[in-house]
C-alpha positions, 0 to 999 in steps of 0.5 A: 298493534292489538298484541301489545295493546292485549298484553297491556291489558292481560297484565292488569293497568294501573295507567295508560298515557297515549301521547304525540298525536299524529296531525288533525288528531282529536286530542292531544294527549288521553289517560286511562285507569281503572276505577271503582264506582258502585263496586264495579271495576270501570276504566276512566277515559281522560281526553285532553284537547287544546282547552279541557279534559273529558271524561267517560268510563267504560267497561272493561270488555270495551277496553281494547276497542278503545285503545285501538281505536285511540292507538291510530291517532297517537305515535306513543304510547306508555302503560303502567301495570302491576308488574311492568311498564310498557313503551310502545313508539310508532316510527314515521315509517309505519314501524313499531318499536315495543319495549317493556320492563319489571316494574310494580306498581300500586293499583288505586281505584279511588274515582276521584283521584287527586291529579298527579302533577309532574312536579310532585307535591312533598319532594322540595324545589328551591325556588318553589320554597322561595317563591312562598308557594312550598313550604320547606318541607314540600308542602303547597301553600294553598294561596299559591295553588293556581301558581302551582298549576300554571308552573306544571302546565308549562312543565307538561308542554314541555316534557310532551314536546320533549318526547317528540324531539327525544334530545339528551343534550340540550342548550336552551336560551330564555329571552325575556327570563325576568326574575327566572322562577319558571327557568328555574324550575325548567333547569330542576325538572331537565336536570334532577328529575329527567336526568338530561344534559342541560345548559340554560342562558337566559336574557334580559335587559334589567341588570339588578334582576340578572345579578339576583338571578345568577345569585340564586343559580349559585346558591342552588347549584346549578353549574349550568344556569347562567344569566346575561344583561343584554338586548337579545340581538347582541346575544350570541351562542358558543354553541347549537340552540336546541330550544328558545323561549320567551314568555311574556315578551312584550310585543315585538320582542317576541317576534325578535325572539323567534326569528333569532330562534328561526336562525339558529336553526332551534329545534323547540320553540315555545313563545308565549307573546304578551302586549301585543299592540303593533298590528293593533296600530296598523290595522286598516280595512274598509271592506271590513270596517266591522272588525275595526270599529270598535275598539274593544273588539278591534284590539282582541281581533288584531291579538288573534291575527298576530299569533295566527300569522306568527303560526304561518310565518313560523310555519314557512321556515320548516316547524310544525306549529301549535297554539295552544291554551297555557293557562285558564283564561280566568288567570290571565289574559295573555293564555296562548303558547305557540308551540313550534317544532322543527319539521319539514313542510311541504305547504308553504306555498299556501301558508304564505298565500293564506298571509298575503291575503291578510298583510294586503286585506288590512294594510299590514305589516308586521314585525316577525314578517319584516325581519324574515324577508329581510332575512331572505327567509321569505320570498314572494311566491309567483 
């Protein structure tokens, strides 16, 4: 490791991406780049974990240190130099996989650097100019910064999961898609810009929005863009899912959509529940009254335990599960993405003790829970 990682080094970086953490890793993603402060040449350290960035500069004779030490916690590895671009993976079994290519690039010192975003400001995106927040000739209106940002968060969970689960083909079923601004963008950014194989169906109820929806994926000619107006238990699928999201889904149809995911076998799940009111009705327990008293609390409390429990149950039928912040708290409430990829565990057993204690402590019986057993994706453990 430390060759490649002095040969990135010797070849002068422009950026550094350490990316695809390993489990129980500090951060979930970390950046470095040279910086200039007080005409000294410092390296700027960006570590991202579930809620916020930290940052730290260091020299330049503790650079590889750093990057060694960062080099044990991820599986993937990009830099950007001069004069290449490097790809270092590290395989499950323990085997590195290095490749690099002649590739220029602009070396910038500036120590507030504006934030690249991987949808790039200045190149135009339909549905970005319809929504208001991009003018027609690429340039972000400034009302709809926030907008903006929240659109390339789910872009970026997104693009790191892909890197996980490299598919070049994928078949993406949206639950709940609403008025589609993010499929949109999502089918823009596989397609246009990642250059992949891609077909998304999204789902909803309301008829008039699906009409609008597929009027736009003509208009902006996206052959393989197509919307339905349907519940999600009738929809079927001609072919494999590889992806299933639902953002926003309002209580339980969450649950319905990650159990049809569960089904279909989905290798990518991302879920973003909304209200969240069945456990909040069910919840009953004498020895924690506490939790239970106060309706306020009573309320954020069951939130929480939802999504916790909707993390083991997912986690019992094979994926290895994350929360993750989606947006600032500041611009919505409903901030939590799980984040679900298809892997093999060997601790059900105790994911599945950890949710019976909590089914039984308050008398609960949830949805995601329910449609699993009936399923026979969840049996009791002796």
């Amino acid at each position: 490791m430390k060759q490649y990682l002095e040969e990135m080094i010797e070849s002068q970086i422009v950026r550094v991406i350490f990316s695809n953490p390993i489990k129980n890793a500090s951060y979930w993603k970390i950046t470095i780049r040279p910086v200039e402060i007080q005409n000294e040449i410092y390296y700027q350290v960006e570590s991202f974990d579930k809620e916020k960035a930290f940052h730290q500069n260091i020299k330049r004779e503790d650079l590889l240190d750093t990057m060694e030490k960062f080099s044990c916690e991820f599986k993937q590895i990009e830099a950007e130099t001069v004069s290449h671009h490097f790809h270092l993976k590290l395989s499950k079994k323990g085997k590195i996989f290095f490749h690099k290519r002649e590739e220029v690039h602009e070396l910038k010192l500036s120590h507030d650097r504006k934030k690249q975003y991987l949808l790039e400001e200045g190149i135009v995106i339909p549905v970005f100019v319809d929504l208001g927040i991009m003018t027609e000739t690429g340039k972000i209106v400034k009302s709809k910064y926030d907008k903006y940002r929240q659109i390339n968060r789910f872009i970026e969970m997104v693009d790191d999961v892909l890197k996980e689960v490299n598919l070049e083909n994928l078949h993406i079923v949206d639950f709940g898609c609403g008025k589609s601004y993010l499929t949109f963008v999502l089918y823009h950014y596989l397609v246009n810009v990642l250059q992949k194989r891609v077909s998304i169906h999204g789902i909803d109820l309301k008829e008039e929005v699906i009409v609008n929806c597929n009027q736009l994926a003509k208009k902006y000619e996206y052959d393989h863009l197509r919307f339905f107006a349907m519940d999600i238990n009738e929809y079927q699928s001609d072919k494999a899912v590889d992806m299933v999201i639902s953002l926003h889904a309002c209580d339980t149809a969450t649950d319905i959509a990650i159990y049809k995911g569960i089904e279909w076998g989905a290798k990518i799940m991302l879920n973003v529940p909304c209200c969240q009111h069945e456990i909040n009705e069910q919840i009953h327990s004498e020895e924690y009254a506490l939790l239970t008293r106060y309706g306020l609390v009573q309320e954020r409390f069951s939130s929480l335990m939802t999504d916790a429990l909707r993390a083991n149950l997912i986690g019992i039928c094979d994926y290895e599960v994350q929360l993750l912040e989606f947006i600032d708290m500041e611009h919505s409430p409903k901030n939590v993405l799980i984040r679900s990829i298809k892997k093999k565990r060997n601790n059900k057993e105790k994911l599945y003790k950890e949710i019976e204690v909590i089914v039984n402590t308050y008398q609960l019986k949830p949805s995601l829970y329910r449609l699993l057993e009936e399923g026979h994706y969840v049996l009791p453990i002796s």
